[in-house]
MDAnalysis code that builds the backbone (N, CA, C; Angstrom):
import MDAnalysis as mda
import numpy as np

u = mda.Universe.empty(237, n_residues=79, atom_resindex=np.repeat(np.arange(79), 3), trajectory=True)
u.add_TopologyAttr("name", ["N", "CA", "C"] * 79)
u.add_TopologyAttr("resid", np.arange(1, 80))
u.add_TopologyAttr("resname", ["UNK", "UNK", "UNK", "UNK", "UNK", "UNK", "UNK", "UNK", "UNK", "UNK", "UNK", "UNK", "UNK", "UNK", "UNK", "UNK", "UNK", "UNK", "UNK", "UNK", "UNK", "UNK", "UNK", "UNK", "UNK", "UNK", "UNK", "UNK", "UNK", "UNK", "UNK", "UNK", "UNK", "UNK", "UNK", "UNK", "UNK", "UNK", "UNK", "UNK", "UNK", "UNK", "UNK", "UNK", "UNK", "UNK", "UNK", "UNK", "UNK", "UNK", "UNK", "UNK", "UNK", "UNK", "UNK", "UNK", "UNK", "UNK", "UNK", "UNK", "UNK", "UNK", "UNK", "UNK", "UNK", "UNK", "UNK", "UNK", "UNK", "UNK", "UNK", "UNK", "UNK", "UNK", "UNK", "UNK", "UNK", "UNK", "UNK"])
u.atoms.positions = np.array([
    [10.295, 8.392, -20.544],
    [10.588, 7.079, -20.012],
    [10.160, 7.020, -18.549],
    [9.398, 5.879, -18.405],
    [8.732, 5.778, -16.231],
    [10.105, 5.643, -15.646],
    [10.145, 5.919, -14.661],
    [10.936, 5.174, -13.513],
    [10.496, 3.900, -12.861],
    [11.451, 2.979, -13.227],
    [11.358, 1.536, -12.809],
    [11.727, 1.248, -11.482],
    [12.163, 2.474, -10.817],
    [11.933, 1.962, -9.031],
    [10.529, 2.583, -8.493],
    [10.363, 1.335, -7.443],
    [8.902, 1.326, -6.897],
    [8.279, 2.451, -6.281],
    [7.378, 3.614, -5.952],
    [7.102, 4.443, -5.554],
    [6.794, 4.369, -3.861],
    [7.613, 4.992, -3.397],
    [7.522, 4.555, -1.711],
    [6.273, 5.410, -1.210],
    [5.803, 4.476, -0.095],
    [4.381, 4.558, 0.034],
    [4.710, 5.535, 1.234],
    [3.721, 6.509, 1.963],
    [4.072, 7.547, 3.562],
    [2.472, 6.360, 4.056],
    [3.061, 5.348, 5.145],
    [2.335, 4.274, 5.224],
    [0.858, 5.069, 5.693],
    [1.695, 5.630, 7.063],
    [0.146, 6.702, 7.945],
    [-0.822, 7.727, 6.989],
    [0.090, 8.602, 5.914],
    [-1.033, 9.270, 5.107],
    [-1.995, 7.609, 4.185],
    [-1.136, 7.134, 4.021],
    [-2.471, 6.028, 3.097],
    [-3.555, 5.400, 4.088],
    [-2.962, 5.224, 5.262],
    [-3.891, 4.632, 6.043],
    [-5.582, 6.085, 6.464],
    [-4.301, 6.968, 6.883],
    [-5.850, 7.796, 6.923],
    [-6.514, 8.180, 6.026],
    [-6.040, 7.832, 4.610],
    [-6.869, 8.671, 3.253],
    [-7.837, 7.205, 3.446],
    [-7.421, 5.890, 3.649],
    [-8.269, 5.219, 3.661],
    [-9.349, 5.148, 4.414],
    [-8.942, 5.755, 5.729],
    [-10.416, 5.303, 7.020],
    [-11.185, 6.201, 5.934],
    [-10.815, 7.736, 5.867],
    [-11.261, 8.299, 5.642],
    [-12.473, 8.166, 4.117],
    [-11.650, 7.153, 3.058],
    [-12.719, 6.544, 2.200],
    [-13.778, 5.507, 2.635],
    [-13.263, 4.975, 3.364],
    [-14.225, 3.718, 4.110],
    [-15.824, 4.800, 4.506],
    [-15.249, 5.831, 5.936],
    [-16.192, 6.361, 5.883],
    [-17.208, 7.401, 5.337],
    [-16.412, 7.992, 3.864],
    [-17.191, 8.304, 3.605],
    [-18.209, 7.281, 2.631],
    [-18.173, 5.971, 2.390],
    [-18.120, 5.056, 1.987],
    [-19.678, 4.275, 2.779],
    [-19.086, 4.593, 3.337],
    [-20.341, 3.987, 4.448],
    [-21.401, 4.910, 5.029],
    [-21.642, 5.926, 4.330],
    [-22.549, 6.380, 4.807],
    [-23.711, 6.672, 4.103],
    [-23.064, 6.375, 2.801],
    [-24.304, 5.910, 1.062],
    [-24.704, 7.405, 1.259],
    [-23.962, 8.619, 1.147],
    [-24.630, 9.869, 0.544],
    [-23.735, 9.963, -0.682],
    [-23.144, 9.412, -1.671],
    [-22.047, 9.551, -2.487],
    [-22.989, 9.098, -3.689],
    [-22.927, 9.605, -4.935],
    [-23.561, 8.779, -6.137],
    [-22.785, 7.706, -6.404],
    [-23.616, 6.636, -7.214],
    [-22.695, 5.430, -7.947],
    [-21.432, 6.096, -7.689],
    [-21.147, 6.673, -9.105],
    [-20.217, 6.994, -9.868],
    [-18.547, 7.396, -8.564],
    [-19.064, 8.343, -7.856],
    [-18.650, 8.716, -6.820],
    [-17.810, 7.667, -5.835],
    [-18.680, 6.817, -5.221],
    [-18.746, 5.334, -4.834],
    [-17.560, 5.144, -5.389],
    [-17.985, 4.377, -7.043],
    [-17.060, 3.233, -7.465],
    [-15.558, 4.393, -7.388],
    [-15.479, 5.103, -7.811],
    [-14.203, 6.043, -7.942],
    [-13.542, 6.353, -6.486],
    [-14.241, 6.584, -5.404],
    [-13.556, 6.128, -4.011],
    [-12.886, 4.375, -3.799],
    [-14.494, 3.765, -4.067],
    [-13.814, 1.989, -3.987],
    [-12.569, 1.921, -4.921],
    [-12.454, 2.603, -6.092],
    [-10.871, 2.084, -6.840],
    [-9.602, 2.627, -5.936],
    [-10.017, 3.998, -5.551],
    [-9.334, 4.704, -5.025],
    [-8.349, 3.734, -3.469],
    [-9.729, 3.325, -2.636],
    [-9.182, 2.254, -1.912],
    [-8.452, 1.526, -2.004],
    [-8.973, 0.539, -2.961],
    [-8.263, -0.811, -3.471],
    [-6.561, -0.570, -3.796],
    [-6.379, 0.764, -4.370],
    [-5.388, 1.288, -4.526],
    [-4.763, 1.197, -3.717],
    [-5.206, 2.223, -3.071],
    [-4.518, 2.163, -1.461],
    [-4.271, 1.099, -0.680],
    [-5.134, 0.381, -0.210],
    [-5.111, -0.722, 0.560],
    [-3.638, -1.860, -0.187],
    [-3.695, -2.300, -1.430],
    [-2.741, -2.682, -2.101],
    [-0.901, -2.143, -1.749],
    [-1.088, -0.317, -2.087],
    [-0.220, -0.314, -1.775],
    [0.334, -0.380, -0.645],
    [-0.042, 0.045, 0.433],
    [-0.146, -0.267, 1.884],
    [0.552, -1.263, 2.576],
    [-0.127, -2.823, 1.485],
    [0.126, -4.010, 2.086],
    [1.671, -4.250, 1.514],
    [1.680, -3.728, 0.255],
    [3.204, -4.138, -0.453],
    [4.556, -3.316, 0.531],
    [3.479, -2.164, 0.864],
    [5.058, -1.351, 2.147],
    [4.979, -2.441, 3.320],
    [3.830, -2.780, 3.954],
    [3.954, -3.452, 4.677],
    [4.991, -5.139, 4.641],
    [4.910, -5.794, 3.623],
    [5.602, -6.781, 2.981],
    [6.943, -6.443, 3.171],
    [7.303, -5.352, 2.702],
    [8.590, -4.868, 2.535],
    [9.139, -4.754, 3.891],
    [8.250, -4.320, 4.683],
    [9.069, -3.834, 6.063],
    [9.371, -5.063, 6.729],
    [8.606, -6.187, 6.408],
    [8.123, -7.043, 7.270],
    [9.842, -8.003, 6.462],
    [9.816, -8.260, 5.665],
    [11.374, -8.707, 4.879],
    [12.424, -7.992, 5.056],
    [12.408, -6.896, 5.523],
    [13.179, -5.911, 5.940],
    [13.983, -6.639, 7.433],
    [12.914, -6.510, 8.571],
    [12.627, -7.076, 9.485],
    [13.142, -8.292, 9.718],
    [12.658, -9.244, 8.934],
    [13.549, -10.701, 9.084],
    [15.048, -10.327, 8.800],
    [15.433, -9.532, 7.788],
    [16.869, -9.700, 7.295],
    [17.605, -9.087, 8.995],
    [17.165, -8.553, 9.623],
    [17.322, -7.579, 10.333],
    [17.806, -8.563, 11.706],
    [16.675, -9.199, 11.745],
    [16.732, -10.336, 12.729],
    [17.616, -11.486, 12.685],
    [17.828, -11.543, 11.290],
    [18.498, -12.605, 11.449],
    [17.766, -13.852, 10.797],
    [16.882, -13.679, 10.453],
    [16.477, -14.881, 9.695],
    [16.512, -15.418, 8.349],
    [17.001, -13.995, 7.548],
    [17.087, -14.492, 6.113],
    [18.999, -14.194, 6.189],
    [19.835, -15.038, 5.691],
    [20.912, -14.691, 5.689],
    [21.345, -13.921, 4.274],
    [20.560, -12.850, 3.615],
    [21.190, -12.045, 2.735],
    [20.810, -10.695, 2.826],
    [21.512, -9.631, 1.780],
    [21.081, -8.442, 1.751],
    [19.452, -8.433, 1.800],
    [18.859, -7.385, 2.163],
    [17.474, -6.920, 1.756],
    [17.643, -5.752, 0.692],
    [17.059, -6.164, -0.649],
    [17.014, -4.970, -1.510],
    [15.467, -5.189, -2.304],
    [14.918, -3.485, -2.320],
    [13.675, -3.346, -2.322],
    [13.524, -4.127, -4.164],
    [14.442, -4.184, -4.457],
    [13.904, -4.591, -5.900],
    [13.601, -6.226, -5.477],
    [14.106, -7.016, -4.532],
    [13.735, -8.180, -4.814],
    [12.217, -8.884, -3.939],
    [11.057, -7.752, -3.576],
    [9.939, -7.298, -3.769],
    [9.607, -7.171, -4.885],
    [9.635, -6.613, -5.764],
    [10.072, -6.540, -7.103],
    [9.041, -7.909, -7.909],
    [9.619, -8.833, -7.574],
    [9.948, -10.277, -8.676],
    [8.400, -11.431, -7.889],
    [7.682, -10.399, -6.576],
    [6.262, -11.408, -6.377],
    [5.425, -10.836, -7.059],
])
């Protein structure tokens, strides 16, 4: 059976696995195959990235004061 809570992202390792695909990405010594399997690899990343980022950022408002309820990561969850 999966586990139905969300897998927490370590924001800084995704960010550097990413420069780090970008450039090897950009320098066209990689085959196709190679390529597209980094670009998924990205997209991955970049995705999850933005959803920690989302989270922190709702985190943040509750924090501040702008949303008047709990913050719970499941209700990320439901976009």
């Amino acid at each position: 059976m999966a586990d139905s809570k969300p897998k927490r992202v370590n924001l800084e390792k995704a960010m550097s696995e990413l420069e780090e695909i970008v450039e090897q990405l950009e320098t066209g010594e990689q085959s196709l195959d190679k390529s597209l399997q980094q670009f998924e690899r990205g997209v991955k990343l970049s995705r999850d990235c933005q959803a920690a980022l989302d989270q922190a950022e709702q985190k943040v408002e509750v924090l501040i004061g702008e949303e008047l309820r709990e913050f719970s990561p499941e209700d990320d969850e439901d976009s």
